[in-house]
C-alpha positions, 0 to 999 in steps of 0.5 A: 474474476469479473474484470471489466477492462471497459465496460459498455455505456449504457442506454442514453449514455453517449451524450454523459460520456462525451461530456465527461471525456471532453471536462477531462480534456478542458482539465487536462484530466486522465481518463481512465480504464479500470479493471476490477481485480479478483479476491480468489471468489473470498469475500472482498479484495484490497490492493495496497502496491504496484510496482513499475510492471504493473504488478500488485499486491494486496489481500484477499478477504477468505471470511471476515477473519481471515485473509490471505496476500494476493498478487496481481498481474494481467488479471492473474489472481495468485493467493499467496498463501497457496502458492508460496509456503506460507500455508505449510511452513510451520514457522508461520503456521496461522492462517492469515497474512497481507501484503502491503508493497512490491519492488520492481524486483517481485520482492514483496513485505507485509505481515503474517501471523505465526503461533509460538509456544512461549508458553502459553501459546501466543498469536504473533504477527511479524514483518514478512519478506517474500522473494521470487525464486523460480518462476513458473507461469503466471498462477504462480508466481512466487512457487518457492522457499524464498520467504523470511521472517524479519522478525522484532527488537526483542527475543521472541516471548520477551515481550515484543510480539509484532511488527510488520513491513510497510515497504521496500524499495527498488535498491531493498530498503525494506521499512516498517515498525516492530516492537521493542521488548518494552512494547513500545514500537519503532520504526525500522529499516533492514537491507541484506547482507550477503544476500541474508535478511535475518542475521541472529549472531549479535549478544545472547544468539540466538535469541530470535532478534534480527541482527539486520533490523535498524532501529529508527528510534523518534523524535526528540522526547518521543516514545514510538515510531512507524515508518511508511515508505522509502524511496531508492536511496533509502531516504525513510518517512513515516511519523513519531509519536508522543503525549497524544501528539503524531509528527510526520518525519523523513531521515536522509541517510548519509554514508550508509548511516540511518541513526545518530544520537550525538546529545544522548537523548535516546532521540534520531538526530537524523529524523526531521520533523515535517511539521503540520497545516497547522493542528497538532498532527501529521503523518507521512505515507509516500516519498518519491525518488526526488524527496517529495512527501504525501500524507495527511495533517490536521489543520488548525480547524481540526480537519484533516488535509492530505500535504505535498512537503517539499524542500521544507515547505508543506502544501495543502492539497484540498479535497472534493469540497469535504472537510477531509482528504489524505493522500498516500503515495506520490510518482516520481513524476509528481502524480498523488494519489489517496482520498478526499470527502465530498460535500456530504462526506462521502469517501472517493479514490482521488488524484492530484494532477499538478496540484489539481485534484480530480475524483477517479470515479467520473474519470473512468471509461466506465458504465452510466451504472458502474458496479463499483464505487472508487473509495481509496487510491493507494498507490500509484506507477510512474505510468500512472496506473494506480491501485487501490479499492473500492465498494461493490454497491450491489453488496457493499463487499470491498473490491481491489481494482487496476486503472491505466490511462486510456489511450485516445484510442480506447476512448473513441472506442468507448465513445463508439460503442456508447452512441451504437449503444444508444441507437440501437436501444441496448444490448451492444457488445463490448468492442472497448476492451482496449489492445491485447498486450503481448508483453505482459503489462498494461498497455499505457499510452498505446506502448506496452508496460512491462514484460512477461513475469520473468522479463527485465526489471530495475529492481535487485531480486535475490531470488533462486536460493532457498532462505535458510538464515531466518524464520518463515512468517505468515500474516498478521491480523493482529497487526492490523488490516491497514484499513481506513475507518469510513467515517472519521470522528471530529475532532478528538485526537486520539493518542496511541491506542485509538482509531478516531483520528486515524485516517489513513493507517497504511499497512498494517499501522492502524490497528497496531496499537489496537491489536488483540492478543490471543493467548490459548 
């Protein structure tokens, strides 16, 4: 792992880094620190989550057709398929999984692939639940059975192959997509029951279909949905689609109640429409605890703009002077994160502070040469460290990475270290590491976040029991990678099926229509 918790200014670096520092302060800008996080020596690294501890998930690249969940927690690299019975179970027997969010809690969703015999011998690629069981130590910290296939709509071999889980929520709200035996996709949301998240006892059991999974249905005249992210009282966002046309939606759950069609129209009478900046589409990524929705929409000039929505009003957020930005994930405390395009269209991690948009790489405590160029901002903790990746310049490989906040302390250290840096021509040693957190999370604002693994958390585990009630998953490329295309082809709205005017599939959506079935 190279973990460059703050890495020494280079030579004649002094005086550019008390300039970034004293712009960050005239802004009322963060300052940051980053740690490069470790793809368990594979080919590339993404993290898509982070929790309340500063726990996150992602994947890890082993070649460029497989990849594994990964798992991070004090510069610790845990691959999830080693550590969990991902790799052994026969359930879930194909070699590749993601994992696309954490509760506070450790609960971890995503998707994994898995080779059923229908015959012939078909790749699925299900929506997985990973839940801690006994913790051991750091290295390993998911060593149990505790893992469930979610499952889909339709039996197993019936035609609905996929689905995938895209988040949960601290009060286990679990959200994705899955597939209706018809092939289209719906949104879904699965909460347990007596501590089961897969229940097969409805009309022709057992047939494979998860009794628990809600179907989300669309909006009116609609054909397909996905849902993205759920807050902790279970209110859903995501996006509806129909004749080439995507609408970003939210549903407020009244009474434990997600579904109503009063008119018999086969659409949610519960599902809002978010509406648009003004071109025909929008998708919604995030949603925090007070109702506020991020995503992305097309403006009436056909660019693509991240939004704040809130209290029925969409807002543009801007960009780096580009045509296009997209945001992914909101704070409670109201900090976004996503990505924006400079003025040569060049892709960088972004925050939005107040509304103000900053780019995250000139506010890293970082080298006058960093190693890494900051490309997505995934997600992102009421502490305000955020997750996401970047690009390796040296050989453009995908790199996961950590930010905190640093503390006045670690950046007069930093400072230091640049100027004695400087004088005495180079070769200093790093003395800007930052202080060693006992505790076991990221030392934020000079207080540490978070305990040991096995420490107090808000979120509402089930661990401790092996899962018996459904089938194990494992990762699924077919489903998509979540990945952002690098350049976005203008303009052009693709309908379901292509990639040019998908700017930010989160978890496992973008590829979802474009997914590949490998029949043997």
């Amino acid at each position: 792992m190279h973990n460059r918790v703050t890495n020494r200014i280079g030579i004649g670096s002094a005086a550019l880094a008390l300039g970034i520092f004293a712009t960050a302060s005239a802004l009322a800008q963060n300052t940051y620190i980053l740690t490069e996080l470790s793809s368990g020596g594979g080919e590339g690294s993404k993290a898509y989550g982070i929790n309340s501890l500063g726990q996150m998930v992602g994947l890890a690249r082993v070649s460029d057709s497989v990849a594994h969940s990964a798992h991070w927690f004090n510069d610790q690299f845990a691959d999830l398929h080693g550590t969990t019975h991902l790799a052994l179970d026969q359930t879930f027997n194909g070699d590749y999984s993601e994992a696309y969010g954490i509760s506070d809690g450790g609960m971890i969703v995503g998707t994994a692939r898995k080779d059923v015999d229908c015959p012939p011998k078909i790749t699925f690629s299900t929506a997985m639940l990973l839940r801690p069981a006994v913790l051991s130590d750091l290295g390993t910290p998911f060593p149990g059975d505790a893992l469930t296939d979610l499952g889909m709509f339709g039996a197993t071999c019936s035609g609905a192959f996929d689905s995938s889980a895209t988040a949960i929520s601290n009060n286990n709200h679990i959200v994705g997509w899955a597939d209706l035996s018809s092939g289209a996709i719906h949104a879904f949301l699965v909460t347990p029951v007596n501590g089961e998240w897969f229940v097969d006892i409805g009309p022709g059991a057992p047939d494979g279909v998860n009794d628990l999974m809600i179907d989300l249905g669309t909006l009116p005249n609609a054909v397909e949905s996905s849902a993205t992210d759920v807050n902790d009282s279970g209110v859903v966002v995501g996006w509806s689609f129909n004749a080439g046309e995507y609408k970003a939606f939210m549903i407020t759950p009244v009474g434990g109640v997600w579904f109503q069609d009063a008119n018999a129209d086969n659409a949610n009478d519960m599902m809002v429409n978010l509406g648009t900046l003004g071109g025909p589409n929008s998708w919604a990524r995030g949603v925090n605890n007070n109702n506020q929705v991020v995503g992305e929409s097309t403006t009436s000039g056909r660019n693509i703009r991240a939004f704040l929505w809130e209290n029925g009003v969409m807002t543009a957020l801007g960009t780096l002077g580009g045509p296009n930005s997209s945001a992914s994930a909101i704070s409670d405390n109201g900090t976004i994160v996503g990505w924006a395009e400079t003025a040569s269209r060049e892709r960088r991690a972004v925050v939005w502070i107040n509304g103000q948009i900053f780019d995250l790489n000139p506010s890293l405590v970082a080298d006058a040469n960093p190693t890494v160029v900051l490309s997505e901002a995934r997600d992102v903790n009421d502490s305000g460290e955020i997750a996401g990746w970047g690009r390796n310049v040296a050989t453009g490989a995908e790199r996961a990475f950590q930010l905190h906040i640093a503390t006045q302390a670690e950046i007069d250290a930093a400072i230091a270290a640049a100027a004695a840096d400087a004088n005495s021509g180079g070769g200093g040693t790093d003395t800007a590491g930052g202080a060693t957190n006992a505790g076991g999370g990221t030392v934020v604002g000079g207080a540490t976040a978070g305990g040991t693994g096995g420490g107090d958390f808000n979120g509402i585990p089930l661990g401790g029991t092996t899962d018996t009630s459904g089938t194990t998953g494992a990762t699924d490329a077919t489903g998509g990678s979540g990945t952002t295309p690098d350049a976005v082809p203008m303009p052009g709205v693709c309908g379901v099926g292509g990639l040019g005017f998908m700017p930010l599939m989160i978890a496992g959506i973008a590829m979802m229509r474009q997914r590949s079935r490998r029949w043997f």
